[in-house]
LONU-857504 format. One record per residue (C-alpha): x, y, z; residue number from 1. Coordinates in Angstrom, 1 decimal, decimal comma. Example, Ala and Ser with C-alpha at 12.3 -4.5 7.8 and 13.67 -1.06 7.14 Angstrom:
# LONU-857504
NODE    east   north      up  resi
NODE    12,3    -4,5     7,8     1
NODE    13,7    -1,1     7,1     2
This chain:
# LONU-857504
NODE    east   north      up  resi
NODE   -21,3    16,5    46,4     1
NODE   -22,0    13,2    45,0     2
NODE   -25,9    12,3    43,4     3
NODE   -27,6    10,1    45,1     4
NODE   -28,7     7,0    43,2     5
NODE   -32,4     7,7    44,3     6
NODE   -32,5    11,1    41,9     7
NODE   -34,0    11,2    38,2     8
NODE   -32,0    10,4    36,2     9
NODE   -30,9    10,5    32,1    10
NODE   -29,5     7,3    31,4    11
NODE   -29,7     6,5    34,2    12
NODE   -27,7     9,1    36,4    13
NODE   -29,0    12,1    38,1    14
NODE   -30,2    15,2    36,6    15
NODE   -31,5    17,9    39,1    16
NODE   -28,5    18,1    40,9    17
NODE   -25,4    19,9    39,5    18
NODE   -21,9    21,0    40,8    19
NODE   -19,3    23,2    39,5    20
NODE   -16,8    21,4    37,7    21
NODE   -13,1    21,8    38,9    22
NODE    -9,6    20,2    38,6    23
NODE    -9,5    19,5    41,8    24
NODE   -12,7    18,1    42,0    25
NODE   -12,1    15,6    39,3    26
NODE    -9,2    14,7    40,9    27
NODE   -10,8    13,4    44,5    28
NODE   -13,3    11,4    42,6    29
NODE   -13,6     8,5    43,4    30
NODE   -14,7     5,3    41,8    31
NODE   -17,9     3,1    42,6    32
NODE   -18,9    -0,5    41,3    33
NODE   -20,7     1,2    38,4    34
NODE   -19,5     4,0    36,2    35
NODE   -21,3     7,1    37,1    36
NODE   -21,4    11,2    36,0    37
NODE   -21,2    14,5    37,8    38
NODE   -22,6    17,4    35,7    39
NODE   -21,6    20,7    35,5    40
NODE   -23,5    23,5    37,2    41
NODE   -22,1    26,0    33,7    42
NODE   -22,9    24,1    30,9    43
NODE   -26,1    22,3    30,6    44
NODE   -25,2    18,6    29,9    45
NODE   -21,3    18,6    30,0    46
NODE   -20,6    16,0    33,0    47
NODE   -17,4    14,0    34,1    48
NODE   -18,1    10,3    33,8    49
NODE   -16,2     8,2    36,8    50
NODE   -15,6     5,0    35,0    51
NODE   -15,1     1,8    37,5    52
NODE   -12,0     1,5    36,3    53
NODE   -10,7     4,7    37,9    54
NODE   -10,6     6,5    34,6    55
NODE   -12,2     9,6    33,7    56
NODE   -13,8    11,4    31,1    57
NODE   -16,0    14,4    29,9    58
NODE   -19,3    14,1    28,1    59
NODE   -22,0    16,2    26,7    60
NODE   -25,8    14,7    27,7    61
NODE   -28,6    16,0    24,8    62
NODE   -31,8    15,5    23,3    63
NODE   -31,9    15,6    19,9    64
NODE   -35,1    15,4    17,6    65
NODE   -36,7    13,4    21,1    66
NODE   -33,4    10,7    21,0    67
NODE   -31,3    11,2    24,0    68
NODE   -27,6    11,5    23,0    69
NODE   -24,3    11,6    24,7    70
NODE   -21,3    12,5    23,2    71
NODE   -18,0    11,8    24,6    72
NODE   -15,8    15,0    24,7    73
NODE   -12,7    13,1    26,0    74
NODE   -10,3    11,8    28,6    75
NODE    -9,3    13,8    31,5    76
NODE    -6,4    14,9    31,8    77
NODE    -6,1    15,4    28,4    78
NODE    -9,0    17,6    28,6    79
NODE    -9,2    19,6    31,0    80
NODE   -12,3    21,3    32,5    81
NODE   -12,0    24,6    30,7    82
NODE   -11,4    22,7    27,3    83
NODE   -14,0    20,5    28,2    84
NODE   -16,5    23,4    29,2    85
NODE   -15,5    25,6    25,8    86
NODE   -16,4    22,5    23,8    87
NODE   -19,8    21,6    25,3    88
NODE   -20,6    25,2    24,7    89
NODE   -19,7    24,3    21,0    90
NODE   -22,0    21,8    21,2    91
NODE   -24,7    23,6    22,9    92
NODE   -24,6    25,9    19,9    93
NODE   -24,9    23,2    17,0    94
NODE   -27,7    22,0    18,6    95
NODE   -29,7    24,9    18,7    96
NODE   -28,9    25,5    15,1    97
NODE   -30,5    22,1    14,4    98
NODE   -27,7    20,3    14,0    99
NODE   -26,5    16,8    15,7   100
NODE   -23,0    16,9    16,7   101
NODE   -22,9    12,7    17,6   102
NODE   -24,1    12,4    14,0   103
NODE   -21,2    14,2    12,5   104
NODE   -18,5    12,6    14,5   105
NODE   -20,5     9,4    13,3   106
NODE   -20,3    10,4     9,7   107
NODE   -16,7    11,3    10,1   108
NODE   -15,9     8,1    11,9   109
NODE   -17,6     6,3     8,8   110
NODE   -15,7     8,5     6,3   111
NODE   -12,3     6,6     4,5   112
NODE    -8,9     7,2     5,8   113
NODE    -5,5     6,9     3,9   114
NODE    -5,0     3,9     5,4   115
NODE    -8,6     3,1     3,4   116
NODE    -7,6     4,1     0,4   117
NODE    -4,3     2,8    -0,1   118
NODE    -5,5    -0,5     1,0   119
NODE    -7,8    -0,4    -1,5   120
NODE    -5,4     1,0    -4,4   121
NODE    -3,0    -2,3    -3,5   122
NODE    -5,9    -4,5    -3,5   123
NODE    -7,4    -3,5    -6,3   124
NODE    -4,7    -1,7    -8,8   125
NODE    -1,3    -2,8    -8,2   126
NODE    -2,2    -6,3    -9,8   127
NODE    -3,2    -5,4   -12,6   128
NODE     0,9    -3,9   -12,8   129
NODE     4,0    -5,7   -13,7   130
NODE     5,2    -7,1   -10,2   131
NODE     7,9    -4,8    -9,7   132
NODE     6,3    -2,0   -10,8   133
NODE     3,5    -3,0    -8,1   134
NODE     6,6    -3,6    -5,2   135
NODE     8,1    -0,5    -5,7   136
NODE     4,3     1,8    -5,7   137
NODE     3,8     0,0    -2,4   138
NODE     7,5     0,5    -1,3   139
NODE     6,8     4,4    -2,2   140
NODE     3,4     4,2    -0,4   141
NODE     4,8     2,9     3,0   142
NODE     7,5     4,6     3,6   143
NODE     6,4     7,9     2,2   144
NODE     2,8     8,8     2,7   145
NODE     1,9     6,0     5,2   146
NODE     4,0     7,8     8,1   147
NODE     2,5    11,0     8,1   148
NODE    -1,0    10,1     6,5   149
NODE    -2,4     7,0     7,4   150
NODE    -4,8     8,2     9,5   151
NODE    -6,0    11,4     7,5   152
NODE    -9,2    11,6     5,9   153
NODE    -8,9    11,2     2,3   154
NODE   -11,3    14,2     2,3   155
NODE    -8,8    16,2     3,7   156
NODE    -5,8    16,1     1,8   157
NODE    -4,9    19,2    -0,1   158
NODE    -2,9    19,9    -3,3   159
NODE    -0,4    22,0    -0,5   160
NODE     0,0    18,2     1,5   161
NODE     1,1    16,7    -1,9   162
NODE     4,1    19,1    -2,3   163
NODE     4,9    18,4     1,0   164
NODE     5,7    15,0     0,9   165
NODE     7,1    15,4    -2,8   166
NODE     9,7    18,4    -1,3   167
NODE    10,8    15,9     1,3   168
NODE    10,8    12,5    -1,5   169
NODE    13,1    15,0    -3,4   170
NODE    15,6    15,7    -0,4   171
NODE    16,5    12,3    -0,1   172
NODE    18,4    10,2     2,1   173
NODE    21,6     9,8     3,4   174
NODE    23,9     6,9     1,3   175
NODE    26,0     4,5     2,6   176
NODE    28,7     7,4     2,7   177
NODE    26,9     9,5     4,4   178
NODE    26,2    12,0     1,5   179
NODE    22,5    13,2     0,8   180
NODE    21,4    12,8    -2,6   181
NODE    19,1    14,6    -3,9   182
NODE    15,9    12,6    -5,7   183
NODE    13,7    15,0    -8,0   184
NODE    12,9    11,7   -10,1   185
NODE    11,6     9,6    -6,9   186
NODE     9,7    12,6    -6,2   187
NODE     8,2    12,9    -9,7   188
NODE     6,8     8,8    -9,7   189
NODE     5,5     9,3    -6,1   190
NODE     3,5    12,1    -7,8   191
NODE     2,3    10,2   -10,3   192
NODE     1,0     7,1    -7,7   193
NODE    -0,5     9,7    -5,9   194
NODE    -2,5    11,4    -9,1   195
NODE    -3,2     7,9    -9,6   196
NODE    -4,4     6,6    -6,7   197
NODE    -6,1     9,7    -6,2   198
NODE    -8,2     9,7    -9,4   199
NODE    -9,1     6,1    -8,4   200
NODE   -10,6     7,6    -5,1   201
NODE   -13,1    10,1    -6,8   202
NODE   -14,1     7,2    -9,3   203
NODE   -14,9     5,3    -5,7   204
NODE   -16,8     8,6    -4,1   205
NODE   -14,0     8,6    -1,5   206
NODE   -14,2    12,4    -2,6   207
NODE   -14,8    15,1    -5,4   208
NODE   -11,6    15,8    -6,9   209
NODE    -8,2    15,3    -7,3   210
NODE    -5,3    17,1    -5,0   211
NODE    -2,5    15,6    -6,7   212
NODE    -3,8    16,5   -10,5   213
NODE    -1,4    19,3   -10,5   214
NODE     1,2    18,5    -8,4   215
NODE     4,5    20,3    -9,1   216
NODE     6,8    18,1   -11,2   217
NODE    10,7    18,6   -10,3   218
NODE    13,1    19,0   -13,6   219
NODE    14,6    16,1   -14,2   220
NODE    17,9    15,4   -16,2   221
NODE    17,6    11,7   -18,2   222
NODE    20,4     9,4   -17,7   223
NODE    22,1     8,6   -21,4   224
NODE    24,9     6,5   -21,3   225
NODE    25,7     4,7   -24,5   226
NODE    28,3     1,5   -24,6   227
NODE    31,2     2,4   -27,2   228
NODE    32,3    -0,5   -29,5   229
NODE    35,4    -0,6   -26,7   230
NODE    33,6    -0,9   -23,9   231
NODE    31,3    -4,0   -25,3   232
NODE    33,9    -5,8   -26,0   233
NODE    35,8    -5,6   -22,4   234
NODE    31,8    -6,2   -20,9   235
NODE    32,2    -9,3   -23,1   236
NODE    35,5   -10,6   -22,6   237
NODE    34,7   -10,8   -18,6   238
NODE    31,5   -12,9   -19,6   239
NODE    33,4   -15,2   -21,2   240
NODE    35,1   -15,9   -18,3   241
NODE    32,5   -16,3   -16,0   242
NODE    32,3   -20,5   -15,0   243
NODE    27,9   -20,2   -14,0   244
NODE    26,5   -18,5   -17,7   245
NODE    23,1   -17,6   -16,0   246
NODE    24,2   -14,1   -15,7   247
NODE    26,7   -13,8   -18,7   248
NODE    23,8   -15,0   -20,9   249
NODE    21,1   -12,5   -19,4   250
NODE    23,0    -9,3   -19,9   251
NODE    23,9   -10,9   -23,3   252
NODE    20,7   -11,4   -24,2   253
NODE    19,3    -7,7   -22,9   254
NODE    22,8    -6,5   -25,2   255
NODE    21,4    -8,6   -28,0   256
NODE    17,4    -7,7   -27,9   257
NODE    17,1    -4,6   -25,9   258
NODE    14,7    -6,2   -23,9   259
NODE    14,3    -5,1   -20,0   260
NODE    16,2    -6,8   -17,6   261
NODE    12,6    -9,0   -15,7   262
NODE    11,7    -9,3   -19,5   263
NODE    15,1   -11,6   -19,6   264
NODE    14,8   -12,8   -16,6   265
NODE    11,8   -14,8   -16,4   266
NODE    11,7   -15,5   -20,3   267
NODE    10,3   -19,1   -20,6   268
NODE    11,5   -21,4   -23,9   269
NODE     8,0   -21,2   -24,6   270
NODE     7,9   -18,0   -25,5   271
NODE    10,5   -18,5   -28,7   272
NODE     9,7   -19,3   -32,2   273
NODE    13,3   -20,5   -33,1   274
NODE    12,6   -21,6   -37,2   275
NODE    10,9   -17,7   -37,4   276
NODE    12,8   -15,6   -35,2   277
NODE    10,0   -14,2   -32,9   278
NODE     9,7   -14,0   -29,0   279
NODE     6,4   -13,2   -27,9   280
NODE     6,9   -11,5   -24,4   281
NODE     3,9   -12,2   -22,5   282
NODE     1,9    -9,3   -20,6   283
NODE     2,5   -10,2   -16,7   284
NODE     6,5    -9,5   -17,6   285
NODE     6,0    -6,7   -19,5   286
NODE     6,1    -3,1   -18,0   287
NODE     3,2    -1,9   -20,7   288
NODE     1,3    -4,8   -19,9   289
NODE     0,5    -6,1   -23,3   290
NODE     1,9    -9,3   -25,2   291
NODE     4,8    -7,9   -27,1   292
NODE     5,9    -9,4   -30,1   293
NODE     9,6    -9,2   -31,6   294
NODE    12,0   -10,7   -34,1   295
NODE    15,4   -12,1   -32,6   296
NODE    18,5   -12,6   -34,6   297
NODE    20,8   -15,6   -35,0   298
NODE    22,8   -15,0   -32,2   299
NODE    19,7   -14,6   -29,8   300
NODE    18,5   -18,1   -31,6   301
NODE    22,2   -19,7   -31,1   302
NODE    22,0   -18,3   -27,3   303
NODE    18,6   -20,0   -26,4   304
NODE    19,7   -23,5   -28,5   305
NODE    22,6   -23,1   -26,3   306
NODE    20,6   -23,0   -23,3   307
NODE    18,7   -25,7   -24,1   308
NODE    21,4   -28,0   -24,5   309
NODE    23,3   -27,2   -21,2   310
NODE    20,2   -27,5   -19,4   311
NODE    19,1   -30,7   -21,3   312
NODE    15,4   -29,6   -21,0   313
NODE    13,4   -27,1   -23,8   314
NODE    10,6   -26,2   -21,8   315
NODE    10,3   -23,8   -18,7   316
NODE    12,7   -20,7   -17,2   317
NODE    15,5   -20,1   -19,7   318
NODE    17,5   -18,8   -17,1   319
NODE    16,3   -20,9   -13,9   320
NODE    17,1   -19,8   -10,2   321
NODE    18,4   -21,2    -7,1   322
NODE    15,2   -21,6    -5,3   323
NODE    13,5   -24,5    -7,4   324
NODE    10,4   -23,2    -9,2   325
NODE    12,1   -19,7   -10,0   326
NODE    14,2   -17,7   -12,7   327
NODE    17,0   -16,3   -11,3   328
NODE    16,4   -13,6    -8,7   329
NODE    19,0   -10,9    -8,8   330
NODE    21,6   -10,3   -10,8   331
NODE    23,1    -7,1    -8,6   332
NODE    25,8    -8,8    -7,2   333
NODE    27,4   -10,0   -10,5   334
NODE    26,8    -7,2   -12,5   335
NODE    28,6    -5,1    -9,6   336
NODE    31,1    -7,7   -10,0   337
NODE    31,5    -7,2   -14,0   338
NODE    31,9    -3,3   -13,9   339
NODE    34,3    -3,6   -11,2   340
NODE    36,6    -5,8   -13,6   341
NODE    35,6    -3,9   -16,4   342
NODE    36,0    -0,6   -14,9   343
NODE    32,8     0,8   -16,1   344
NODE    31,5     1,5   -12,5   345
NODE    29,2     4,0   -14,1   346
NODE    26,9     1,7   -16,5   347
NODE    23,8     0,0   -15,3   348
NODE    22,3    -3,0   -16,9   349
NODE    19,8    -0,7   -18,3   350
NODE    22,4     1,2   -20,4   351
NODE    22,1    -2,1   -22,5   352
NODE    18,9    -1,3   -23,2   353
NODE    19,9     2,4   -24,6   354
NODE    23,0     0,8   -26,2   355
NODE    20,6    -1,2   -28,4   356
NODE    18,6     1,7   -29,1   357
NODE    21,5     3,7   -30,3   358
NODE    23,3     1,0   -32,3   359
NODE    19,9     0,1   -34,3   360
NODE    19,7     4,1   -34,8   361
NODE    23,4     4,2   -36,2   362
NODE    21,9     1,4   -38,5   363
NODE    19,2     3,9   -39,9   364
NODE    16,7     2,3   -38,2   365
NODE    13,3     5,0   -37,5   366
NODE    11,8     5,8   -34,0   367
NODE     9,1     4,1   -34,9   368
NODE    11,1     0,6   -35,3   369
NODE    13,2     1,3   -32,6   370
NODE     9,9     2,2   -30,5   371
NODE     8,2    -1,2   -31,9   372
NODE    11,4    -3,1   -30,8   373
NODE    11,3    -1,7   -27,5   374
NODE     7,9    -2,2   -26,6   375
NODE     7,4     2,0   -26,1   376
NODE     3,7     2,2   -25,4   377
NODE     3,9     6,3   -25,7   378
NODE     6,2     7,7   -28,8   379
NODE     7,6    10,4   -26,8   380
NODE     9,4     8,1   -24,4   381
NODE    11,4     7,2   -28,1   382
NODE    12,0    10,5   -28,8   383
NODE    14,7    10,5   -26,3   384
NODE    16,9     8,6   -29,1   385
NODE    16,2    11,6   -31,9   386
NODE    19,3    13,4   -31,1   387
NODE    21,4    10,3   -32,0   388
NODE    19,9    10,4   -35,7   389
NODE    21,9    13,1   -36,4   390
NODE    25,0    11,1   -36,9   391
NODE    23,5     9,0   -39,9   392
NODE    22,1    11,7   -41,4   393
NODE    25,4    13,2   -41,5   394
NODE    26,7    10,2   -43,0   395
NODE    24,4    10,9   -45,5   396
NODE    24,7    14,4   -46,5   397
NODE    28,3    13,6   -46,7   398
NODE    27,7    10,8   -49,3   399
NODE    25,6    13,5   -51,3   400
NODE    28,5    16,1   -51,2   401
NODE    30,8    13,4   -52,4   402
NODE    28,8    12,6   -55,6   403
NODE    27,9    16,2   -56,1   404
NODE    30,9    18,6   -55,4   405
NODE    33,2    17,3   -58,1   406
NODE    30,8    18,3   -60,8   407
NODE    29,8    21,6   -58,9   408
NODE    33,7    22,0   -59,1   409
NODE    33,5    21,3   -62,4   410
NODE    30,8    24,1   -63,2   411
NODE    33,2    26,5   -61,6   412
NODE    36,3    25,9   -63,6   413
């Protein structure tokens, strides 16, 4: 049953005599010193190829355009004679419609994965982003598209594989009580690394267009939480009483300036024009990228002259870490500490931020300052504050009605 090593061969293994392929056939056979093939008596070209090793596996034997080819079908018992035999017959069929089925698979070997492209968005795009902006796209890309597309063709991913993932992002995740909470605005930024990444990846001919363009955005409902007069003050008064005033003086600062809390953090006494007020925020800490300018009050002067003085040094972090070299790191730990005493479990450090925002608008300050002060790089993110200009507008109809309805009472009489 075997071909004897005397016969004519195609690469070297016999032609002109074939057997029918069966399960139990490929089974019995048994291994030489050299790999060799048994072909099929059906299917011209499919064989079984006895490797040394004991393994086996199905290939399809061709000429194509006067090359001999051989194209690996693939491992037995995963495939098993009749798949094997339906797929050489596929074969046999591209080939007579002039087509070369090794050069596909070659083209689609050659052809960039997910894996490809996300390697090349973090190489290539995340640096150019604040550093924890670039940690958390790369947290987002591992451990939500890596898992179930890494070794997808870029090619292949439809707008329908987009929602996908974004329905599951939104689901969430169990908390440390158990509960799931839902996450429609995780969903929302993994959408928009993936229009991103993807709009990189037809700029690099990875493909034509763009499956995430589109991709359904989930309503989302904006956090505003606003510090009353009351509730800066008690923030305050725990501050005070804090012995290390590292983290008392950033959220003080991010109280005074509105300035993000990394913006704080790794401010350098460089940055600060103390006779004129100004702190020019350099680009690699801020989220738009850009050199932001801003005037500081007093108190932010007073705060930095005080920092100088206790650290005995006007040069470097203003707010220097543990780990020598370093700002300080994280912050989550005392600020859990301070709305625990404070009883304002429900404020982040970023409510500071808004805070600012309103007080400045309850001062008659404009979007456009507050927007300026903020460092908005689009205007409608500021237009979340135009509700809160109702108040001193208020104020100032009322004034009006006070000047002019004693005289319009007048008229009357």
């Amino acid at each position: 049953m075997l071909i004897p090593k005397t016969e004519s061969s195609l690469f070297g293994f016999a032609m002109n005599k074939r057997v029918k392929l069966s399960e139990r056939m490929v089974k019995s056979a048994q291994p030489r010193e050299k790999d060799y093939h048994i072909f099929d008596e059906e299917v011209r070209g499919l064989s079984l190829c006895v490797y040394k090793s004991g393994n086996r596996a199905f290939a399809m034997s061709y000429r194509f355009k006067g090359r001999q080819r051989r194209y690996t079908i693939g491992r037995w018992p995963e495939w098993s004679v009749t798949a094997a035999r339906e797929r050489a017959k596929v074969i046999r069929r591209q080939i007579e419609d002039g087509l070369d089925p090794m050069e596909k698979r070659q083209a689609a070997m050659a052809e960039p994965r997910i894996a490809d492209l996300v390697d090349r968005y973090q190489a290539e795009h995340l640096p150019r982003l604040a550093a924890r902006n670039a940690s958390d796209q790369k947290s987002m890309l591992r451990r939500f598209v890596m898992p179930s597309w890494h070794a997808r063709l870029v090619s292949e991913i439809t707008p329908q594989d987009v929602d996908a993932i974004l329905v599951e992002v939104a689901k969430g995740r169990p908390n440390k009580e158990g509960v799931v909470v839902p996450t429609p605005i995780r969903a929302n930024r993994v959408g928009e690394v993936l229009r991103k990444m993807f709009n990189l990846a037809v700029k690099w001919g990875m493909r034509p267009d763009n499956p995430a363009e589109t991709f359904r955005r989930l309503p989302e409902v904006e956090r505003d939480r606003f510090l009353s007069p009351d509730e800066i003050n008690m923030i305050i008064s725990v501050l005070d009483q804090c012995e290390d005033q590292r983290g008392p003086d950033i959220i003080r600062m991010c109280l005074l300036t509105g300035a993000r809390l990394g913006e704080v953090r790794c401010a350098t006494f460089e940055q600060f024009d103390l006779e004129r007020g100004i702190w020019t925020k350099q680009a690699s800490t801020t989220k738009q990228r850009k050199i932001h300018r801003v005037p500081i009050s007093d108190d932010v002067v007073a705060l930095i002259r005080k920092r100088r003085a206790a650290l005995g040094v006007g040069e470097g972090w203003l707010f220097p870490g543990d780990a020598e070299g370093k700002p300080v790191q994280d912050l989550r730990r005392f600020w859990g500490r301070v709305r625990r005493e404070t009883g304002l479990e429900d404020v982040r450090i970023h409510d500071l931020r808004h805070t600012f925002a309103s007080l400045l608008v309850s001062g008659g300050a404009s979007l456009e300052m507050i927007g300026k002060l903020l460092g908005h790089s689009q205007a409608k993110t500021t237009q979340r504050y135009a509700h809160l200009m109702d108040s001193p507008l208020r104020d100032g109809v009322n004034r009006v009605a006070g000047i002019v309805s004693p005289h319009v009472r007048a008229v009357e009489d």
